[in-house]
Each structure stands twice: as C-alpha cells, then as structure tokens.
C-alpha positions in Angstrom: 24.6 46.1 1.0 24.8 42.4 1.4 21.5 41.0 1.6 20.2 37.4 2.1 16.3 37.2 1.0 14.5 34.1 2.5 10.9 32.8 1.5 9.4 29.7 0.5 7.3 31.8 -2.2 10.2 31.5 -5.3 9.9 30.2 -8.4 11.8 26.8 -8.6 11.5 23.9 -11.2 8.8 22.1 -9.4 6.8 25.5 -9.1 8.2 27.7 -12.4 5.2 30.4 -12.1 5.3 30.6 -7.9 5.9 33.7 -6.5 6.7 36.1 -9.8 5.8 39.2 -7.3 8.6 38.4 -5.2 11.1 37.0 -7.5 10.5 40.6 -9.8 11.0 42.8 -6.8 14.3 40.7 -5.8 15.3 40.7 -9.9 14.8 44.9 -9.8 17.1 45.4 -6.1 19.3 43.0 -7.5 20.9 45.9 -9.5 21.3 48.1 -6.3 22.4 45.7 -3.9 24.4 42.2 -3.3 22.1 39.6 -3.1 21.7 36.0 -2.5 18.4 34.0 -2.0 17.3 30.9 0.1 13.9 29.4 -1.1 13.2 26.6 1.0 11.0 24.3 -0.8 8.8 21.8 1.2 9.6 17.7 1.7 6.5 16.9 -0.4 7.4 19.4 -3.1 10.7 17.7 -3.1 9.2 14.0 -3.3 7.7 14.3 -6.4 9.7 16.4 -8.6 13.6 17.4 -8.7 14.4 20.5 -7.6 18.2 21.9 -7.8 19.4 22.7 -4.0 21.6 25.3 -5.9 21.1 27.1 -8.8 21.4 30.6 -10.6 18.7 32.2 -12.2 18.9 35.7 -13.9 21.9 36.0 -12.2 20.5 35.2 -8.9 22.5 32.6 -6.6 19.3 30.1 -5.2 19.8 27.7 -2.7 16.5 25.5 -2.0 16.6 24.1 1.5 14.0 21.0 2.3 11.4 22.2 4.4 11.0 20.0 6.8 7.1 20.2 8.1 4.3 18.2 9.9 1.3 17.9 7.5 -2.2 19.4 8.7 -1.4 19.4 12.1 0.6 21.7 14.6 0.7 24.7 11.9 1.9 27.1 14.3 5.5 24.9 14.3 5.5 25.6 11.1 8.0 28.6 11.9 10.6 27.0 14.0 10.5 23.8 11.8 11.3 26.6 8.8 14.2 27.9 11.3 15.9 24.5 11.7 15.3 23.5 8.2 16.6 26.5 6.8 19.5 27.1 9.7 22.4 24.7 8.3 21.7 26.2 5.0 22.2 30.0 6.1 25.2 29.1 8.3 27.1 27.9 5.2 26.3 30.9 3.5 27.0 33.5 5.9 30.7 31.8 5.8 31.3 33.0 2.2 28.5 36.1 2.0 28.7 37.9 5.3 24.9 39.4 5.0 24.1 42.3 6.5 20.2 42.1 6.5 17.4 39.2 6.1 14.6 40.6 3.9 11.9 38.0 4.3 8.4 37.6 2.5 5.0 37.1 4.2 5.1 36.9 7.9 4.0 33.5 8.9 6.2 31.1 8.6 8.6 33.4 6.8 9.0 36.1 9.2 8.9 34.3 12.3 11.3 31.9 11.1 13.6 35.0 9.4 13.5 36.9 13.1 15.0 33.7 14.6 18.0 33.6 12.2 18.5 37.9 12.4 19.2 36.7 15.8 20.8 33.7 15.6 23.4 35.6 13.2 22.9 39.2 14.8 21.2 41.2 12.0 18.3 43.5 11.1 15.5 41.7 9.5 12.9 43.4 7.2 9.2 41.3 6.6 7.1 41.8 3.7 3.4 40.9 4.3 1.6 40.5 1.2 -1.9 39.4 2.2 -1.4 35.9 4.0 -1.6 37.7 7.6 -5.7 38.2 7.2 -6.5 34.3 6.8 -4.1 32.9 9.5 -4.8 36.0 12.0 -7.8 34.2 12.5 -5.8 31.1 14.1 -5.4 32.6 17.8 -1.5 30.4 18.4 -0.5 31.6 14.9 -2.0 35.3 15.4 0.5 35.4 18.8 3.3 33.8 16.2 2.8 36.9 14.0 2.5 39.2 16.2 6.1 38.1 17.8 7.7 38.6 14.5 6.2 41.7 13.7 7.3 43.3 17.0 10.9 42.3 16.5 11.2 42.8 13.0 13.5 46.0 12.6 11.2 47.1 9.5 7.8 46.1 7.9 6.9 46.4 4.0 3.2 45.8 3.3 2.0 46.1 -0.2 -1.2 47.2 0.6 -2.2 49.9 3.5 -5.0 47.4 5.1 -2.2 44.4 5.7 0.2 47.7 7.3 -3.0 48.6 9.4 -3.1 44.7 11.0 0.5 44.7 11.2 0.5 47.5 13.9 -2.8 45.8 15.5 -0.4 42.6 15.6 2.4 44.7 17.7 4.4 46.4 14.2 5.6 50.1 15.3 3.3 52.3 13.2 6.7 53.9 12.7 8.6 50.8 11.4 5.8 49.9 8.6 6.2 51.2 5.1 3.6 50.5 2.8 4.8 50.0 -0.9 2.7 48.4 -3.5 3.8 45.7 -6.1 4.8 46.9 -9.4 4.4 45.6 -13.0 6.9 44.2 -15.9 5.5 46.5 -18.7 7.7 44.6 -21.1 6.6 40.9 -20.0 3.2 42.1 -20.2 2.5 44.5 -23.3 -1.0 44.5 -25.5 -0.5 41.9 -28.6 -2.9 42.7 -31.3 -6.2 41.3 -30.2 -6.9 39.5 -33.1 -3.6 37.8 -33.4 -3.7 36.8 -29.6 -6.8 35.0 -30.0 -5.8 33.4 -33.5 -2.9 31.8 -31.4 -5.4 31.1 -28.8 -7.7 29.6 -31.4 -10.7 31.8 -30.0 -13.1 33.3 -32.6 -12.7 37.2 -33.6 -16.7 37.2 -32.8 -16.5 36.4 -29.5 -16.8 38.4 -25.9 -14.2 37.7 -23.5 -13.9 37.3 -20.0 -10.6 36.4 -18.3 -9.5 35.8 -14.9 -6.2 34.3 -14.0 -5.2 32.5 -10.3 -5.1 29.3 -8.3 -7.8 27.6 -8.8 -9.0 28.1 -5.1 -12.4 29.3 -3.4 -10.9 32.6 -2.2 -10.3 34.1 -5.7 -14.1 34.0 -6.8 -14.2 32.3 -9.8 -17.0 30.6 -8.9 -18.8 33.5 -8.5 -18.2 35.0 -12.1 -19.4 31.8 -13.7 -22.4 31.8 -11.4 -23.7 35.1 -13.0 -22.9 33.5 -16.9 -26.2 32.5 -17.5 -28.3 35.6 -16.9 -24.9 37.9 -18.5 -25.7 35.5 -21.6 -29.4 36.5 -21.8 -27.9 39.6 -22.5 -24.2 38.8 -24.5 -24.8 35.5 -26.0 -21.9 35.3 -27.4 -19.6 35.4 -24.2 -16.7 33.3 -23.0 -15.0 32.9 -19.2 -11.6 31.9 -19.5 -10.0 30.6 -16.5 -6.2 30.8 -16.5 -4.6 29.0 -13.4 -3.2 25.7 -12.6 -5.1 23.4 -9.3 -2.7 23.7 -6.0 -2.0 20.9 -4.5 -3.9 19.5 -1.2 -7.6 20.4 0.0 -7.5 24.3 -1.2 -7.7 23.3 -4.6 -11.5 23.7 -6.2 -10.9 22.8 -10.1 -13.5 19.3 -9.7 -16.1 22.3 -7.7 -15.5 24.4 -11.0 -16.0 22.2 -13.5 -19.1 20.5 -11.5 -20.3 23.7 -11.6 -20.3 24.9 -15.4 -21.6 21.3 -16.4 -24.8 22.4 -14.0 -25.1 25.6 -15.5 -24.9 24.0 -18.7 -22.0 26.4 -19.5 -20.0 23.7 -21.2 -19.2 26.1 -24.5 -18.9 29.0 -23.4 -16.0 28.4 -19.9 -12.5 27.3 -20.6 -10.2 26.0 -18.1 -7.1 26.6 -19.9 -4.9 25.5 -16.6 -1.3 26.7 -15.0 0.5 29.1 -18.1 3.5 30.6 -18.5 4.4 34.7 -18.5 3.7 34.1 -22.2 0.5 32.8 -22.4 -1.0 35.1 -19.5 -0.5 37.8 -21.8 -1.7 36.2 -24.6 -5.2 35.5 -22.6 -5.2 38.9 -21.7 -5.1 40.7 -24.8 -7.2 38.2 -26.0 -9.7 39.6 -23.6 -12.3 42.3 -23.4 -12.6 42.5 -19.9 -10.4 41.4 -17.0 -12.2 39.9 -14.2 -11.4 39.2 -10.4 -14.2 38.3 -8.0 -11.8 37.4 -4.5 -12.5 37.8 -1.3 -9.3 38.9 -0.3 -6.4 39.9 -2.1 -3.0 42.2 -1.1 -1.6 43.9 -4.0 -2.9 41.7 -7.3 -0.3 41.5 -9.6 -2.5 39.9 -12.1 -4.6 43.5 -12.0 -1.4 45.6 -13.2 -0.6 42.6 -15.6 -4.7 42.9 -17.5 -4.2 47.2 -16.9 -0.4 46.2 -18.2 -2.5 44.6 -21.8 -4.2 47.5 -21.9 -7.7 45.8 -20.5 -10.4 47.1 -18.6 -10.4 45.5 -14.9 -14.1 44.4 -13.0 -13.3 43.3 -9.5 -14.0 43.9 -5.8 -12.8 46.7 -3.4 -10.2 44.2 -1.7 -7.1 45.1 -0.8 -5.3 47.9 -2.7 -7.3 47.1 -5.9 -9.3 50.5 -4.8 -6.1 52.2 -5.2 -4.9 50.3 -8.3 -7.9 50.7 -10.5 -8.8 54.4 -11.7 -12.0 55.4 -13.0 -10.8 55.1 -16.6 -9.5 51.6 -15.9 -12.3 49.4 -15.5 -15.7 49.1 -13.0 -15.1 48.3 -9.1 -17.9 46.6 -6.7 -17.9 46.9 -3.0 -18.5 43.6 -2.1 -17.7 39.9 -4.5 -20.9 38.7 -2.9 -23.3 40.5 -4.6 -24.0 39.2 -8.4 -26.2 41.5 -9.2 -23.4 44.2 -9.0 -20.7 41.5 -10.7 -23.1 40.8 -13.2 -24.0 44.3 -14.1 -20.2 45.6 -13.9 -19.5 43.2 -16.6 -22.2 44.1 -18.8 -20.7 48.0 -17.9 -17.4 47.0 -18.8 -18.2 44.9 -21.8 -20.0 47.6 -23.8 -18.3 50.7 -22.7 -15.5 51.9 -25.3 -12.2 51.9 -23.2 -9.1 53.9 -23.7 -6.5 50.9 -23.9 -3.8 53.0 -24.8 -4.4 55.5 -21.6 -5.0 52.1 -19.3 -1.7 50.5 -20.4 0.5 54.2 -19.8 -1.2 53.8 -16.2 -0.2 50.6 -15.8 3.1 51.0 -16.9 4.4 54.1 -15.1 4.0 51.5 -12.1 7.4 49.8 -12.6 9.4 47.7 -10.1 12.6 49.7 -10.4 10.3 52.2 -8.4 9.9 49.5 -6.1 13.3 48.5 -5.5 14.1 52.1 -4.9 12.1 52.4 -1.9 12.4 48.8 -0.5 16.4 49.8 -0.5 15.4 52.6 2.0 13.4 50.4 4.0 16.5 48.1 4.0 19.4 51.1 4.4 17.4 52.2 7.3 16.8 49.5 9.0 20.5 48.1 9.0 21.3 52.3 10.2 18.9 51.3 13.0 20.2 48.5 13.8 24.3 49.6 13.9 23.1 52.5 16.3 21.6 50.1 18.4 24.2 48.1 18.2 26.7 50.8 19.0 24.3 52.4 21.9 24.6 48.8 23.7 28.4 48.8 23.4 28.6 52.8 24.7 26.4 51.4 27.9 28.4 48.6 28.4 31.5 50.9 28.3 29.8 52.9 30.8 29.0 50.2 33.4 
C-alpha cells in the first residue's frame, strides 16, 4: 500500500521529542507499507526556529507544511485553515506518490482536515484518536466538527476503548472503530543499573525516588503529587519528586504554578525540575526511580506508563484512560480518582516499600511492542481501502445500470 500519514503531532527540529507515539507507530508500518508523511508545523512554530520543509528521518520522507492559523480565536477553523495549508503540499505529492489512503492522527484538526483532502483526492481516510477528543468535545462548534469527521472517516483507531466509546457517541460506526492500544520500544527504554543511572544523574544511592515525566500542564497532575510531599515525608524523609518535561508554549504551560508551589511547601530539596529530555535521559530518570508516578486527569494510551513498566518500575497513577488495562496487579498501585490525596499519598507509600518483581514488570512491558501495532493498524488500513474500492465499484455498476 501507498500511504500518506498527516498530523501536526511529529517530531521536527523545533519540537525533537513531539509526538514519539505516533512517529514509533509510523517507524514500525513503515516496514509493511509505502509511506510518506506530511507534518504540518504551525506559523509561530516556524517564526522562531528553522524547521526543514523536507526532510528524511529514519528513512521517512517528511514534508512540513506552515500551518497557517488564527490565534485564540475561531478554533473550530482550525480544520479548514489545516486543509488549505496543507492542500498545495499534498497535491505536489500525490503527482510523484499516488496514495492510496490518508491515515491521520487525533481527530480535531487532523481528521477533519484529512476527510477534506480523502475527498478532495478520492481516497479512504483512517483517524486515530488518541485522547484530544474528551477536552474539545466540550466546545459544542468543535464537537459537531468531530463528529463530521468521524462519520465520514472510512475507519477509526482509538488507542484506548473510552475515546472508541465517544467516537460512536460523536456519529463513528461502532463497526468502523477498532480499538488498538500504543505499544512500547523495549530497546529505547530498557532498566540501566540503578545505581549507575543515578551516578550519571548525580542523585544519591540513599535516596527514594519519585518520577513523573510530561508537559508541564495542569491536566497531568503534577501538582497534585507534590501537594501530598510533605505529609509522604513525615513518613520517607528521604524522598525526591523528579519532574521530567519541558514548559509548552502559550497559556497551558504551569512550570511558574509548579515551582511557586514547592517554594510554599518548602520543598525546595527534595523536587527537581529537570525540564524537556531526550529518549536517553527519560530512561535514565526512570531507572533512577523507585516508583513511577502519574496523577492526570485524563490521559488516552500513556506511553510514558509502558516506558516506567519498560525500566522495569512499579507504576502509581489514576484509572484514566486505558491505564486500568495497562497496569497489572504486579505492576504498580492504581487509584480511582487523581483527586483524592489521601489515596495518592498512601499508594506511594504502598509502592515505595513493597518489594517489586522488576524483572516480571519489564517482560510485561515488553511483550507490548509496536510491530504488534503496526500489524493490526495495516488491517485497519487494508480494510478500509477494500471498502472503499467496493464502494467505488458499486457506484460505477449503478451508474452502468441507469
């Protein structure tokens, strides 16, 4: 198959560590079908650093489109602006790589935008939706937005059963919608000797560790974790939070919030911001770790939880998403809801004196692989081009008819 993948969630050299999920996936079908990748990157993205309008990378041909957007206002646009933007772009392409199917990820303004060019260039078009569809559902112009391009996407992927569940209650046909989880690079993330990972670090042998990686944004809870520091430390002085993510750009970012926050709880020793890392690094904090920690309110299919069960750690975190599904009994302590601190605070202390089997966690972990991933996506793509040709060909017999 011929397939042209379209999202604004790649990594580029403005963004190096932006969407690893979907650039793994891609790197995995890349071996069982023709691919080529636009990754539209937005005008302000573009302002302030260079990034390549073509490159290759692993292989992969990558053209990077300017997005051409209004800022703040008029969000639901944001879809046809991404069609026009992305159009001219696409057009050139299809000249010299006849795609067969668009395989697009998140819905909005991804998929909406990706159903415009399927039929602009009269293909199937498959959406991902990998957890941005709960947030914006809540918008009522870009709910009706979504639930246009779900209804006239030929297939939908979600990576966790709860985002399949609202793409039928957008207008998805229940039997169009696959769900297929993320999977992990077991290599890229692998147990280094705990010792030596925090002697690169420069953490002490002596301490306990708590790590959680992300944006730094409200939604992923680390706020709530170093909340419940002070009474855990009554009880395991010798405790550190590391906090592995970079700040995102505009209002979403809460880094100054953080930081305000430890110097209040007079948590000044014992939280480090270590900022944006690379693949590297990430594993390094992770093995340097005890425990893993995620405290969001919403999440789709965590990489960063196969990544810590990947390093062989022990995972707290909420019953969001598919983490419920990802985390097994002998793989860390789960809380029904990131509100309650009482229940964060005393799964921590659980998971910080319990003995874990880190060998048995990390052969967990890594029978989840993304080959498996790309195996099933390609059905989810074979069929819906089949689909689509019999359509195609059921038309042309009716209009042979009339």
């Amino acid at each position: 198959m011929k397939v042209l993948v379209f999202t604004t969630v790649f990594p580029n050299s403005a963004q190096p560590t932006q969407g690893s999920f979907v650039f793994e996936r891609i790197r995995h079908l890349a071996e069982l079908a023709e691919l080529r990748v636009v990754a539209p990157v937005g005008w302000r993205v573009r302002l302030r650093a260079h990034v390549p309008r073509r490159h290759s990378t692993d292989g992969l041909d990558v053209s990077h489109p300017t997005f051409w957007y209004i800022p703040g206002v008029l969000k639901v646009l944001d879809g046809v602006l991404l069609f026009c933007s992305a159009l001219p772009t696409l057009r050139r392409i299809r000249r010299e790589f006849p795609f067969e199917l668009i395989d697009a990820h998140f819905v909005f303004p991804d998929g909406f935008a990706a159903v415009l060019l399927a039929r602009w260039f009269d293909c199937p078009v498959v959406i991902t939706e990998r957890g941005t569809a709960t947030p914006l559902s809540k918008y009522r112009l870009r709910r009706m937005a979504m639930g246009w391009a779900f209804r006239n996407a030929t297939r939908v992927v979600a990576v966790a059963r709860h985002l399949g569940e609202l793409a039928i209650a957008l207008g998805a046909r229940r039997d169009r919608v696959a769900v297929i989880p993320n999977g992990v690079n077991s290599k890229s993330f692998a147990p280094v000797n705990r010792h030596e990972a925090r002697r690169q670090l420069q953490l002490p042998d002596d301490l306990r560790v708590i790590v959680s990686v992300g944006r730094l944004i409200r939604t992923k809870g680390f706020g709530r974790v170093i909340g419940v520091l002070p009474e855990l430390r009554q009880e395991i002085p010798n405790l550190l939070f590391g906090v592995v993510g970079g700040d995102p750009a505009g209002e979403k970012g809460n880094a100054a919030e953080l930081q305000r926050q430890v110097r209040q709880l007079g948590l000044g020793e014992h939280v480090i911001f270590a900022g944006e890392q690379p693949r590297e690094s990430v594993m390094l904090w992770l093995s340097a770790a005890d425990v893993f920690v995620l405290a969001s309110d919403m999440e789709g299919c965590p990489n960063v939880v196969w990544e810590a069960l990947a390093c062989g750690r022990p995972v707290v975190a909420a019953k969001v998403g598919e983490v419920e599904r990802m985390v097994p009994d002998f793989g860390g302590v789960l809380i029904d809801n990131p509100d309650d601190a009482t229940a964060l605070r005393l799964a921590l202390r659980e998971a910080l004196e319990k003995t874990w089997d880190e060998g048995a966690i990390r052969a967990y972990a890594a029978a989840h692989t993304w080959s498996d991933v790309a195996v099933r996506v390609l059905e989810q793509w074979v069929a819906a081009r089949d689909e689509s040709m019999f359509v195609a060909a059921d038309d042309a017999s009716t209009q042979a008819g009339r």
